[in-house]
C-alpha positions in Angstrom: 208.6 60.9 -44.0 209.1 59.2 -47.4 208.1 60.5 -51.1 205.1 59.5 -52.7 205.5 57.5 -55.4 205.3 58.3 -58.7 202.0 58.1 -60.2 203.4 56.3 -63.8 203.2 52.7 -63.8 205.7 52.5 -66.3 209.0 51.2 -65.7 212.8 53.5 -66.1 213.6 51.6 -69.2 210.4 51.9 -71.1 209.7 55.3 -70.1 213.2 56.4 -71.5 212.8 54.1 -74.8 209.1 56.1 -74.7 211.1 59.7 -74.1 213.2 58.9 -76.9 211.0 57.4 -79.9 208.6 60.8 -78.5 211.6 63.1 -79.6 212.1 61.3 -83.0 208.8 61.5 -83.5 208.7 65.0 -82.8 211.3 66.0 -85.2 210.1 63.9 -87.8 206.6 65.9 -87.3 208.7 69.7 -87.0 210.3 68.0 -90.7 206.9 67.0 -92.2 205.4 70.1 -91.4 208.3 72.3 -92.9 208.3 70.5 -96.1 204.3 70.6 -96.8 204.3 74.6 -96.3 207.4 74.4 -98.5 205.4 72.1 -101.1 202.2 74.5 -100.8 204.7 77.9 -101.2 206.4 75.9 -104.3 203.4 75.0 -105.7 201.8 78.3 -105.6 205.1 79.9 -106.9 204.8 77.1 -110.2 201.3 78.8 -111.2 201.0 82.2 -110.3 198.0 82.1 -111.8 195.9 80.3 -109.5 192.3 81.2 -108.3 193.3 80.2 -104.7 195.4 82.4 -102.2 198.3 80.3 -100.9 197.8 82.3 -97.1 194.6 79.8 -97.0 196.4 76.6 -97.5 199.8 77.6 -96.0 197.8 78.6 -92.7 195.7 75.1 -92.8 198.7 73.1 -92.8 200.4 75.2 -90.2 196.9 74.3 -88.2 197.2 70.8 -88.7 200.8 70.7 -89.0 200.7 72.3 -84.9 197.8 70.0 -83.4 200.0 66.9 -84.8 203.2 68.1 -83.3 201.5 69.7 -80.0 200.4 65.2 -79.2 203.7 64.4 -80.0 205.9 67.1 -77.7 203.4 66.5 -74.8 205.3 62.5 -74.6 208.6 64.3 -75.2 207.7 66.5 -72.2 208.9 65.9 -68.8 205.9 63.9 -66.7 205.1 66.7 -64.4 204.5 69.2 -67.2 201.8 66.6 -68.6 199.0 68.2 -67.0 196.7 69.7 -67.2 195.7 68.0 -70.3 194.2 70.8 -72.0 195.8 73.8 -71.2 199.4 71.6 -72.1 198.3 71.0 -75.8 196.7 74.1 -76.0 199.9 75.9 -75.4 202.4 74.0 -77.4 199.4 73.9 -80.4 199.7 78.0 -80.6 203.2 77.9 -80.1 203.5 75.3 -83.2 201.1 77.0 -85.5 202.0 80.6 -85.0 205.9 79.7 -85.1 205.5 76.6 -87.2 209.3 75.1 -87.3 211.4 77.6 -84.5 208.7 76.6 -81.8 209.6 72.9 -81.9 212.9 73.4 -82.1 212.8 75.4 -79.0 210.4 72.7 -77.2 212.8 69.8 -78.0 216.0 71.9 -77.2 214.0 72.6 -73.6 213.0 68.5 -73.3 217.1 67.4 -74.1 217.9 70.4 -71.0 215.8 69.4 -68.6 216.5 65.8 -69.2 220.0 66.2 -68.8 219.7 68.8 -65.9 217.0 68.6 -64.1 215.6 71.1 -62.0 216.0 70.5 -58.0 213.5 70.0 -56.3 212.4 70.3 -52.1 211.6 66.5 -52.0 214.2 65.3 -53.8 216.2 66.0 -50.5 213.2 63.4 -48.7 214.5 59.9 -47.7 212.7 57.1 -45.8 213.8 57.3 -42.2 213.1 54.5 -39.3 210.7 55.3 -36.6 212.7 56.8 -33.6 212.6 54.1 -30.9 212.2 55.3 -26.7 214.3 54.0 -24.4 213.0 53.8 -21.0 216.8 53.7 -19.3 218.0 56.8 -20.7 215.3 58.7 -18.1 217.6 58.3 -15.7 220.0 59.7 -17.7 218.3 63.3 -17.4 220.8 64.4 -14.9 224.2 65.7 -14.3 224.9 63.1 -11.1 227.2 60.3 -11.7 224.6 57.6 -12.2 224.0 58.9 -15.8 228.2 58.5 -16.2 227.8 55.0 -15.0 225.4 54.2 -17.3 226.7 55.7 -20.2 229.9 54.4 -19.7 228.5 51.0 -19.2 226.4 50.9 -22.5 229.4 51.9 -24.5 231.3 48.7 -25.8 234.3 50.6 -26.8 235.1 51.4 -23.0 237.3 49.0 -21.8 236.2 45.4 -19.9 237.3 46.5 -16.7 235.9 49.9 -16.7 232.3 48.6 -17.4 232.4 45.6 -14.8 233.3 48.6 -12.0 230.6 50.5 -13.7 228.1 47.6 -13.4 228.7 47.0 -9.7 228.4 50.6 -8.7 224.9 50.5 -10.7 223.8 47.5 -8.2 223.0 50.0 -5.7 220.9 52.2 -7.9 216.9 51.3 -7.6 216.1 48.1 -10.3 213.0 50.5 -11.5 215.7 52.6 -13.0 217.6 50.1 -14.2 216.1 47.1 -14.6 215.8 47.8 -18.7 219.5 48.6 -18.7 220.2 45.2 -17.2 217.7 42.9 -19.3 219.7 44.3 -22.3 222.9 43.6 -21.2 222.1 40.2 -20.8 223.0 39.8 -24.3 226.4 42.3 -23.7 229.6 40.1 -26.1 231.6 39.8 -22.0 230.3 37.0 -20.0 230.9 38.7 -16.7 228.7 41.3 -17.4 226.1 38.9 -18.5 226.4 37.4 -15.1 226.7 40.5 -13.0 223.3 41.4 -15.1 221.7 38.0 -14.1 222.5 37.8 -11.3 221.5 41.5 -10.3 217.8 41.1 -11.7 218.0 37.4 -10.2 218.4 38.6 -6.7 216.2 41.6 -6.8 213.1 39.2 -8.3 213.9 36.5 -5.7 213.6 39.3 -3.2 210.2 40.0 -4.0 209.0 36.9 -4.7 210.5 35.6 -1.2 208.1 38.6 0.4 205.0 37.4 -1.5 205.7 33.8 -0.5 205.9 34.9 3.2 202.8 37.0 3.0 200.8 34.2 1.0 201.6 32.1 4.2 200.1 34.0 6.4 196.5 34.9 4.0 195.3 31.2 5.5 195.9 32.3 9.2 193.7 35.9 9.0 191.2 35.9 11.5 189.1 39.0 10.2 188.4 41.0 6.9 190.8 44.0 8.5 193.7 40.8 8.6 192.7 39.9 5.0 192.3 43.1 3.9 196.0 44.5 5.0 197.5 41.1 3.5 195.5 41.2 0.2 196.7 44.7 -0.2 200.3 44.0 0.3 200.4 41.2 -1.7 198.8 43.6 -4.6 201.8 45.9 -3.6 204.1 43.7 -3.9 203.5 41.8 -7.2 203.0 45.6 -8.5 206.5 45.9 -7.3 207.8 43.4 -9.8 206.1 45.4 -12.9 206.9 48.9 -11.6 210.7 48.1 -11.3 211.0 46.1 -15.0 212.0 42.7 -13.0 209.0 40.5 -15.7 208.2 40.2 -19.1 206.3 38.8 -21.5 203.8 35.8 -20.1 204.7 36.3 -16.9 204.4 40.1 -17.0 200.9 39.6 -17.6 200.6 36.9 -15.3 201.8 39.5 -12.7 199.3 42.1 -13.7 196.5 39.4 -12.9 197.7 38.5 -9.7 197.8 42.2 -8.7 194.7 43.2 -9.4 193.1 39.7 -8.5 194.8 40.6 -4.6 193.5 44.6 -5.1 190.1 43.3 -6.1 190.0 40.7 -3.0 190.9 43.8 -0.6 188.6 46.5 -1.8 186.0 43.6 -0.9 186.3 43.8 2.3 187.0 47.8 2.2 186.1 49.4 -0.7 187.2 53.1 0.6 190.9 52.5 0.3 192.0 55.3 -2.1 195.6 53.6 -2.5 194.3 50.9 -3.8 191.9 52.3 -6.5 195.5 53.7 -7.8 197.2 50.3 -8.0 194.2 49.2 -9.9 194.2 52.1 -12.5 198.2 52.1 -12.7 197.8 48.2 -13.6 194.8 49.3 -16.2 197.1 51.2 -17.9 199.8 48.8 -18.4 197.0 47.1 -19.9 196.5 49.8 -22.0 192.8 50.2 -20.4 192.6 53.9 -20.4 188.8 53.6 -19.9 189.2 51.3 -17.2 191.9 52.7 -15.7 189.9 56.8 -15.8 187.2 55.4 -13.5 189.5 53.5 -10.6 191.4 56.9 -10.6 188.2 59.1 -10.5 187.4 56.9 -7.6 190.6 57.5 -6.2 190.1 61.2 -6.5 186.7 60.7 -4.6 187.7 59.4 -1.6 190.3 61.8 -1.1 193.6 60.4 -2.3 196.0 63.9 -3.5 194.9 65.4 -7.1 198.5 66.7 -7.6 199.7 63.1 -7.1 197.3 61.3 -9.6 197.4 63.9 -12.4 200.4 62.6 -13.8 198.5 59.5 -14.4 195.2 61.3 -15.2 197.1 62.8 -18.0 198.3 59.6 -19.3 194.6 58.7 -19.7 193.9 60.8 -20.8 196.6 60.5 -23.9 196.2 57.3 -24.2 192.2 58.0 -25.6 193.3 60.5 -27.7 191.9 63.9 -25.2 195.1 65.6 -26.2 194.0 69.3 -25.1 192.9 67.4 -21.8 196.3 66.3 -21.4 197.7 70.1 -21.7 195.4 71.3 -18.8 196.4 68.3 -16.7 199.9 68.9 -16.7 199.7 72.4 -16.7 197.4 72.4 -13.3 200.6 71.2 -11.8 202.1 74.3 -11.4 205.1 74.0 -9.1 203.9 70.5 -7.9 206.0 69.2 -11.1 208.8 69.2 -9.1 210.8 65.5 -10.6 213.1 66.6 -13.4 211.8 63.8 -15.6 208.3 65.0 -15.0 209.5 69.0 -15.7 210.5 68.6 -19.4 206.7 66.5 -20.1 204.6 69.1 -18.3 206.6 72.3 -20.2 206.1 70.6 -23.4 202.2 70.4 -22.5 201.9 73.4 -21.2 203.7 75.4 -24.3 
């Protein structure tokens, strides 16, 4: 949150040089004025005699002397009390004709006050602050069990060398989904055996999967009906899913991934359409695309032939954020009911629900 700008275009330097030739001004006016009533009054005092009252001229110049002083204490004023307009000279006009030389005084000794302390203010406390960034391993974090100690000890660069390399091996074990952020990041880490470790942990959990689809691709060739094709397809969608849903691509080739999922998902629901499973893969990989639209109907198919509700509202409810339907998302999440058992889901579906 950041303060709006001020709506003069005029620059610190000239608006003080402004402020102060305003103020000289000002008291040249409160002088000028002071000295005509005292030349009427003198004047009027030399011939006693004349046919004219002296309230009549006295009061004109106090008229004109407090319109011509009320323009030049409005510049003298601080910018906020500028407006309105008319109400602004109206007020310091009455104030300078009915008190013609005490009521400028007063308005300049309240300019020099409020220019030297000025009043403060609610947003003067407001300061431009970056956008709060998400990290995806700290859900893992959500916990009390020792994998959040690992990891926290692990990200800290403070802790020695040989305390993060035990940390990083005992992580290996932990699921790359959960990870697999935490390790692309410390591929850049200033210790070259945690770099490694890091490689070579993503490295072997990629060539994993990648050896699986290889094996499977093999065998696409040798199917000898649609039910063959249809359960290789499918795990080949599974299994480039796989490599998405536990952070092991990025960039070009996480989209190239997507593609090949949902090319092999397509290719099995040809040959049978009623697989609910599916349907799920295809709207999970919609909304890494950010598809929401796409990604509602292969859910709502889902949903039709029978694959758990309590299961896909979670992902319902991302839909249903991502088009903006944020009442939708409420009752989504709050359908749940005791079926929100994950503690990462918990928090999400209480703040929902609230």
């Amino acid at each position: 949150m950041s303060r709006p700008a001020s709506t003069s275009a005029v620059p610190s330097s000239a608006a003080s040089a402004l402020t102060v030739v305003s103020v000289l001004m000002a008291l040249a006016g409160v002088a000028v004025v002071a000295a005509l009533q005292y030349a009427v009054l003198a004047h009027f005092a030399r011939v006693p005699d004349a046919h004219i009252d002296p309230l009549w001229p006295v009061s004109a110049a106090a008229v004109v002397g407090g319109a011509a002083q009320a323009v030049l204490f409005r510049f003298a004023l601080p910018l906020r009390y500028h407006e309105p307009r008319g109400w602004t000279l109206a007020a310091l006009w009455l104030a300078c004709t009915f008190v013609p030389v005490g009521a400028g005084l007063v308005v300049l000794a309240s300019c020099a006050w409020a220019a030297c302390w000025p009043a403060k203010r609610d947003d003067d406390t407001l300061a431009d602050v970056p956008v709060p960034e998400f990290v995806t391993y700290l859900v893992s974090r959500v916990s009390h069990g020792g994998g959040a100690r690992l990891q926290a000890r692990l990200v800290n660069t403070q802790v020695a060398a040989s305390d993060r390399l035990s940390a990083l091996v005992a992580i290996q074990s932990m699921p790359t989904r959960t990870t697999g952020t935490l390790l692309r990041d410390l591929l850049a880490d200033p210790i070259e055996d945690v770099r490694l470790i890091a490689y070579g942990t993503l490295d072997r959990a990629e060539n994993e999967i990648m050896q699986k689809i290889f094996q499977t691709s093999q065998t696409l060739d040798e199917a000898a009906d649609d039910a063959q094709r249809h359960a290789i397809h499918r795990r080949l969608a599974e299994l480039y899913f796989e490599l998405v849903y536990q952070n092991l691509v990025q960039g070009a080739v996480y989209k190239h991934t997507l593609e090949q999922a949902d090319r092999h998902a397509q290719a099995a629901l040809a040959t049978d359409a009623s697989d609910a499973a599916l349907w799920l893969i295809r709207g999970r990989l919609a909304l890494a695309n950010s598809d929401a639209d796409a990604a509602g109907q292969y859910m709502d198919r889902a949903l039709a032939l029978g694959f758990p509700r309590e299961r896909l509202v979670p992902w319902l409810a991302e839909v249903a954020f991502l088009r903006g339907d944020y009442p939708r998302v409420g009752e989504l999440l709050a359908s749940l009911g005791n079926a929100a058992a994950l503690p990462v889901l918990k928090p999400v579906v209480r703040y929902w629900s609230s």
